[in-house]
C-alpha positions as CSV (number, residue, x, y, z in Angstrom):
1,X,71.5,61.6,144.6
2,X,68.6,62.5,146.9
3,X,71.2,66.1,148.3
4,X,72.1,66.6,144.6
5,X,68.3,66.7,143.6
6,X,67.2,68.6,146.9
7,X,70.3,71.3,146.2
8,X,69.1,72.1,142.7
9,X,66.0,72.9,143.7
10,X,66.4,74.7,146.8
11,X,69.0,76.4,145.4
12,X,66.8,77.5,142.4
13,X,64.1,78.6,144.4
14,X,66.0,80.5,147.2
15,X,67.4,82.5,143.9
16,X,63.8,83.4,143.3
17,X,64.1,85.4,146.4
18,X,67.8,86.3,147.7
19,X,71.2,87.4,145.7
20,X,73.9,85.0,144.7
21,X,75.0,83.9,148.1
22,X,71.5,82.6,149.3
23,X,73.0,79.6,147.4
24,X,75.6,79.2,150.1
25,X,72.7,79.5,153.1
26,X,70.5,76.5,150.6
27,X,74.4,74.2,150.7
28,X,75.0,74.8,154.3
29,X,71.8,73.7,155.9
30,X,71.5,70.8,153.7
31,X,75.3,69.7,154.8
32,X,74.2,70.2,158.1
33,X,71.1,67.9,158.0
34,X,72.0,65.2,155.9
35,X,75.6,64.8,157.2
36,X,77.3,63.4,154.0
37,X,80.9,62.6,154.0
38,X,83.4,65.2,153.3
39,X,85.0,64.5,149.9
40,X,81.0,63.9,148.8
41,X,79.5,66.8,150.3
42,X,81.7,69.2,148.0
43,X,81.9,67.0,145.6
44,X,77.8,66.9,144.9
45,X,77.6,70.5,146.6
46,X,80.0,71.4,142.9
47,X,78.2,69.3,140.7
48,X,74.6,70.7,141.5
49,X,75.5,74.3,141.5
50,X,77.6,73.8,138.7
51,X,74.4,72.4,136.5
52,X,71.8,74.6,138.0
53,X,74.1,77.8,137.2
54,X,76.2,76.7,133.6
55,X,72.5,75.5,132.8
56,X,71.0,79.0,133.5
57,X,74.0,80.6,131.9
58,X,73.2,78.6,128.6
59,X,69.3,79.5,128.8
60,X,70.2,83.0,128.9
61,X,73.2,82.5,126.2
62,X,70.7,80.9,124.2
63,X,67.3,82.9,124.7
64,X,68.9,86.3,123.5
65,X,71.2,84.8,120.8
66,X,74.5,85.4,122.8
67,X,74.4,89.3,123.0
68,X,75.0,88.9,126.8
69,X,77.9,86.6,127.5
70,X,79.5,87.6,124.5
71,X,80.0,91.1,125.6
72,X,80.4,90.3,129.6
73,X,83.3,87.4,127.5
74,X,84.9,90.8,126.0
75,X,84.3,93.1,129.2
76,X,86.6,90.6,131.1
77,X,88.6,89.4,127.8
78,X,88.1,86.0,127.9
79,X,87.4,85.5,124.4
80,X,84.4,83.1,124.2
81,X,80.8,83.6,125.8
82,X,81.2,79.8,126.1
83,X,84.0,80.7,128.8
84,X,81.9,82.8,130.5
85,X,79.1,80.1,131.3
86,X,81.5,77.6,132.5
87,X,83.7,80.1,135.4
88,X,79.6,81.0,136.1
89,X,79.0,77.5,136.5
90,X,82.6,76.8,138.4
91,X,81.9,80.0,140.9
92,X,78.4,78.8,141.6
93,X,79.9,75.1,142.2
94,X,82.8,76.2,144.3
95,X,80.2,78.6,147.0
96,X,78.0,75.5,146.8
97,X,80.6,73.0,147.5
98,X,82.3,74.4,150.5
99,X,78.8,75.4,151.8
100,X,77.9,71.9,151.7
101,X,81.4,70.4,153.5
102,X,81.6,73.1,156.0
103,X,77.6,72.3,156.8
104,X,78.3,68.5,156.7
105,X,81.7,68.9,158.5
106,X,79.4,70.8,161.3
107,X,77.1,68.4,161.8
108,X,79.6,65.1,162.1
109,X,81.3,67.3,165.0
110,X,78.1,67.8,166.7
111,X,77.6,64.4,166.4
112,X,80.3,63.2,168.0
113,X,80.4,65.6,171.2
């Protein structure tokens, strides 16, 4: 709960500053200190990037009445700007999670040398 909490807000805060894949930098150091296991570490790496990004998504979605994702949902044809927040949400949880797992896988190796 405590990584889930701490990758939200790093993550959101390292956006501030850096492009998409600062998000991946944020998973993998956090991975590498907290060590979880490896089905967890992508599992909660997915799940926080997921909400921090489909949550975003919907903000924007939502502040300028759908204009945006409606037309990036017919740029790429996938019909529904609804669509569009969830593969932003599933993109930003799948970076996250393997950052996360390849950080926690690190540091269990280390460990054990």
């Amino acid at each position: 709960m405590i990584l889930l909490i701490l990758l939200i807000i790093t993550a959101y805060l390292i956006n501030l500053v850096l492009p998409w894949w600062g998000i991946a930098i944020t998973g993998f150091v956090l991975g590498f200190q907290m060590k979880p296991s490896s089905g967890k570490a992508f599992g909660i790496g997915f799940l926080a990037l997921f909400l921090l990004w489909s949550g975003q998504a919907l903000y924007i979605h939502l502040a300028n009445d759908g204009v945006l994702s409606t037309r990036i949902a017919e740029m790429l044809g996938a019909g529904s700007p609804i669509l569009v927040i969830l593969i932003t949400g599933i993109v930003g949880g799948l970076v996250s999670g393997l950052a996360v797992l390849s950080g926690s896988l690190l540091g269990q190796s280390i460990n054990k040398k």
